[in-house]
C-alpha positions as CSV (number, residue, x, y, z in Angstrom):
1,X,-21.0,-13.0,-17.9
2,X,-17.8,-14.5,-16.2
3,X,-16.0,-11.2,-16.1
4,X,-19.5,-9.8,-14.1
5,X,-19.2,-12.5,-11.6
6,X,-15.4,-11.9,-11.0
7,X,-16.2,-8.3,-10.7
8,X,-19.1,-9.4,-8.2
9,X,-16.7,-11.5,-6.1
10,X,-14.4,-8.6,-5.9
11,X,-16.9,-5.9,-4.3
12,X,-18.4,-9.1,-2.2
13,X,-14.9,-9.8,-1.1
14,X,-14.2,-6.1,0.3
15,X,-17.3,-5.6,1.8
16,X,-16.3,-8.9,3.4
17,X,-13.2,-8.6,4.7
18,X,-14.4,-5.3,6.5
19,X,-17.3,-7.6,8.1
20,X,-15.2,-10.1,9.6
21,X,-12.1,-7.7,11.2
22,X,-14.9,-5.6,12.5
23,X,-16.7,-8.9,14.3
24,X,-13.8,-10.4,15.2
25,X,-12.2,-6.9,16.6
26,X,-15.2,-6.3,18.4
27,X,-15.6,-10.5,20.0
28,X,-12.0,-10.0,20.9
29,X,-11.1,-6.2,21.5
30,X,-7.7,-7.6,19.1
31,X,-6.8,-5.8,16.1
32,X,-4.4,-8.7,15.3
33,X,-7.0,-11.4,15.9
34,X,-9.4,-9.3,14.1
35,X,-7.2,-9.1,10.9
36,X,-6.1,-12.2,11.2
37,X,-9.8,-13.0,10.6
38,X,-10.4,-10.5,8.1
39,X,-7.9,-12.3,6.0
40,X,-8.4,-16.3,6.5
41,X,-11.9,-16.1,6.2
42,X,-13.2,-14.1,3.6
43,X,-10.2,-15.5,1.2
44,X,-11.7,-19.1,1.4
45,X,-15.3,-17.6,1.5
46,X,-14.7,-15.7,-1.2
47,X,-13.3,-18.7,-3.4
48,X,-16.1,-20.8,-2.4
49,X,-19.0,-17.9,-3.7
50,X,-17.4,-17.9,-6.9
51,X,-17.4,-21.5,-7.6
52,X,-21.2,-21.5,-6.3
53,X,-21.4,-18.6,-9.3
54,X,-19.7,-20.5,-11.8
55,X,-22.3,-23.4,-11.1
56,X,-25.7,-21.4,-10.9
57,X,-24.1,-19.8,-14.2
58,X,-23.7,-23.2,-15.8
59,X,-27.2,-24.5,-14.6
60,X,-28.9,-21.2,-16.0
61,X,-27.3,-21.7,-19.4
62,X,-28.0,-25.1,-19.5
63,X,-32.1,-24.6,-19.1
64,X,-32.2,-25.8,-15.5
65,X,-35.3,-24.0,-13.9
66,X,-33.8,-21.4,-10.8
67,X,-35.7,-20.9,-7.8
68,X,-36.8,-17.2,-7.2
């Protein structure tokens, strides 16, 4: 299961980084602003969704009822 949510983070973190220099490209007509973007934010983003993984993991496996 932990190698499925690294692998998950990985595609997430692509389709992310795409996201954010294409917003921040088309706010500021910048392609160094943009990719400036596309790499600060999705990096600490990215760490951040795989911590929240790691804890809904550890809450499933410990019996903790999930919403949805």
């Amino acid at each position: 299961m932990e190698q499925y949510a690294l692998i998950k983070t990985v595609t997430f973190a692509i389709l992310h980084v795409g996201v954010a220099f294409l917003v921040g490209y088309l706010l500021t007509g910048s392609i160094l602003v943009g990719g400036l973007i596309a790499l600060v934010e999705p990096v600490c983003n990215t760490a951040v969704f795989y911590l929240h993984e790691r804890v809904w993991t550890a809450f499933s496996r410990k019996g903790v009822p999930m919403a949805g």
